[in-house]
N, C-alpha and C positions, 0 to 999 in steps of 0.2 A: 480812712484818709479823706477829708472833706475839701482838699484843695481840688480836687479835682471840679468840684460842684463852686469852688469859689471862683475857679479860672473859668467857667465857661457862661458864671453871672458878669464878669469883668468883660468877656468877649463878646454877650451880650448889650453892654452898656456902650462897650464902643461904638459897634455895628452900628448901635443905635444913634448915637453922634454924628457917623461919618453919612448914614443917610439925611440925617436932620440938618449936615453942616455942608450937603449934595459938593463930599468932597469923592475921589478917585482913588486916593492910595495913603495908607498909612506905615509909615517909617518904622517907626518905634513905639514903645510903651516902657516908661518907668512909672513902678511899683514902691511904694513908701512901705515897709511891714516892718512892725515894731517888734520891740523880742518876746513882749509881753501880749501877744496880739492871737497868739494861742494859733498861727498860720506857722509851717516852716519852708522857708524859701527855699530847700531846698528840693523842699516838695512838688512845690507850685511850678521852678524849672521843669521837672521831670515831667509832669502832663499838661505844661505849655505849648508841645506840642501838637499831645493828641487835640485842645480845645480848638486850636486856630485848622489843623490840614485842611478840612471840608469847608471852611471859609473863606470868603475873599482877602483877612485876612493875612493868610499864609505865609507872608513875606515879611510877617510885623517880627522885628526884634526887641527882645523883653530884655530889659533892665533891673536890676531890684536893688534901692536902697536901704539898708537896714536899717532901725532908728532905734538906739540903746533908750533898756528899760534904766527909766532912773526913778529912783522912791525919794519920798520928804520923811524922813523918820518923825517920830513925837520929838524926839530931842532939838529937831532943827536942821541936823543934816543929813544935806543929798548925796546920795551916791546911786551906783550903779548897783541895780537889784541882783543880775546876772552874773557879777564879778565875786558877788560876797554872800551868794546865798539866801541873799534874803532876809541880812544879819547887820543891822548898823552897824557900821567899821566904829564907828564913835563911840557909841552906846552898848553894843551890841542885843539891843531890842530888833525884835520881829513885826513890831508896829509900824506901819508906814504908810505910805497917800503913796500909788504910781502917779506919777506929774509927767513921764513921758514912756511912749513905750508899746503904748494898747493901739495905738493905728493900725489901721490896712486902708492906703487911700491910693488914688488911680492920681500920679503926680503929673504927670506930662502927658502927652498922646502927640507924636511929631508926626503931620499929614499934611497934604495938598489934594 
């Protein structure tokens, strides 16, 4: 499981913000992770905890927006990669461009 080592590079970049931004307390953090993004949120929940307790952190509230894998088939159409397997509904080719999906981006950070 490598979310552990993602959430505590994440918890590292704030940290590093909120010194550089010589702010005092941070609210929240919403999470962008795509489906195709090879992260599973519901991983990243489970030891969002352990990354944050030993930090000043501690009080941050995690968010996580998902952001559907969508493919461009050869043929032209998009669909949802995750709904159909990886199988143009249209065509039924396995040929495709991901065009959305592969994120993991640090979307908000709410502080003062």
């Amino acid at each position: 499981m490598h979310e552990l080592g993602i959430v505590i590079h994440v918890v590292e970049t704030i940290e590093k913000i909120v010194k550089e931004q010589k702010l005092t307390h941070v609210q929240s953090l919403v999470l962008e992770i795509g489906e195709a993004s090879g992260v599973v949120p519901h991983y990243i929940e489970e030891v969002y905890p352990i990354a944050i307790e030993q930090s000043f952190l501690k009080d941050m509230k995690l968010e996580i927006e998902q952001i559907k894998a969508i493919g461009l088939c050869e043929c032209g159409h998009q669909y949802r990669i995750t709904e159909h397997d990886g199988l143009c509904p249209k065509c039924h080719s396995q040929k495709f461009n991901v065009i959305s999906g592969r994120q993991f981006n640090i979307k908000q950070i709410v502080a003062y």
